[in-house]
matplotlib code that plots the C-alpha trace (Angstrom):
import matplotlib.pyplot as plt

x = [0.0, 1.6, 1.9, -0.5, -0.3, -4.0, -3.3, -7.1, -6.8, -4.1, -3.5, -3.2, 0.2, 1.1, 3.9, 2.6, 5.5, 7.5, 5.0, 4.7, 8.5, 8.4, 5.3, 7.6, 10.7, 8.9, 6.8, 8.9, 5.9, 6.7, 6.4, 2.7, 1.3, 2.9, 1.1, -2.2, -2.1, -1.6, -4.1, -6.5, -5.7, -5.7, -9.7, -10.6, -10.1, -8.8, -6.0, -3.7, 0.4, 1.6, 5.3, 7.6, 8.1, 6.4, 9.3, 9.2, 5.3, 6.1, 8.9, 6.4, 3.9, 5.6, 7.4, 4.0, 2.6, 5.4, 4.3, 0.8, -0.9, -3.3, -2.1, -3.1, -2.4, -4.4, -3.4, -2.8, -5.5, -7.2, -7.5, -11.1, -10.8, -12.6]
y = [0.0, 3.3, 5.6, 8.7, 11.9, 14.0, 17.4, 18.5, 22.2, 25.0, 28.0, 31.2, 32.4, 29.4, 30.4, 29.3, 29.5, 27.2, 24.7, 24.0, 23.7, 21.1, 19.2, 19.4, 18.0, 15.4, 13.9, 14.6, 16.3, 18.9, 22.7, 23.2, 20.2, 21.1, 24.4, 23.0, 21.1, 24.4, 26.3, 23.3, 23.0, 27.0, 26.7, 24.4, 20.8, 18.0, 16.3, 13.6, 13.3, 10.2, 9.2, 5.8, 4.9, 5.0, 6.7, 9.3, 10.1, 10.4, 12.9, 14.9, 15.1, 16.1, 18.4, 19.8, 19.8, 22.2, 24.6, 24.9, 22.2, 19.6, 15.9, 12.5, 9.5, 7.9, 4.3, 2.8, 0.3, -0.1, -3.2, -3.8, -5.6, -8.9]
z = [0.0, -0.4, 2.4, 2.0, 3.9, 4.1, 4.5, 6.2, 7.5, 8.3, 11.1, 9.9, 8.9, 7.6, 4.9, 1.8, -0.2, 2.3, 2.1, -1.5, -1.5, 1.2, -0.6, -3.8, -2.1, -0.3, -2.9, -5.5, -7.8, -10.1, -8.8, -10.3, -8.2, -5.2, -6.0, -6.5, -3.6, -1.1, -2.9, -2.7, 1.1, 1.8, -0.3, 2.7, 0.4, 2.2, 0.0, -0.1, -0.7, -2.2, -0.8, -1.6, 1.9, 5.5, 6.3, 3.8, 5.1, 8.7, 8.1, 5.6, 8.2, 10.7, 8.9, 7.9, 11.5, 12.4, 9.5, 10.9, 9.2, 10.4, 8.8, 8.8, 7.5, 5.3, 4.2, 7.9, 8.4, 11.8, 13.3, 14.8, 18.6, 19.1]

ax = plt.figure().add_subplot(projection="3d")
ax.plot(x, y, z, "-o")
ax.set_aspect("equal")
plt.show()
């Protein structure tokens, strides 16, 4: 399964031009889809980050957590208890 990151909501004075660097780093998207996904978040969309290792999502969304933004993953599954 790959790791998936959902960006749902940010705190004002989040710098927008920091994030979309980081979201192009990370996922290794091209500059206008990094883009797309701030604007999409800062317009109240939730949306999802792709990366190629658990590892890779972890770091993103903590990264992202210290920018101001509210993250979850999104391809753990949950265990139900018996």
């Amino acid at each position: 399964m790959t790791p998936k990151i959902r960006l749902l909501s940010w705190s004002t004075g989040l710098n927008k031009v920091r994030l979309v660097k980081l979201i192009r780093v990370a996922a290794a998207i091209p500059l206008n889809q990094a883009h797309d996904i701030v604007n999409r978040l800062l317009a109240d969309e939730a949306t999802e980050v792709a990366f190629s290792s658990e590892e890779d999502a972890n770091h993103f969304a903590e990264q992202v957590r210290d920018l101001g933004v509210e993250a979850e993953r999104t391809d753990v599954k949950v265990e139900a208890n018996r």
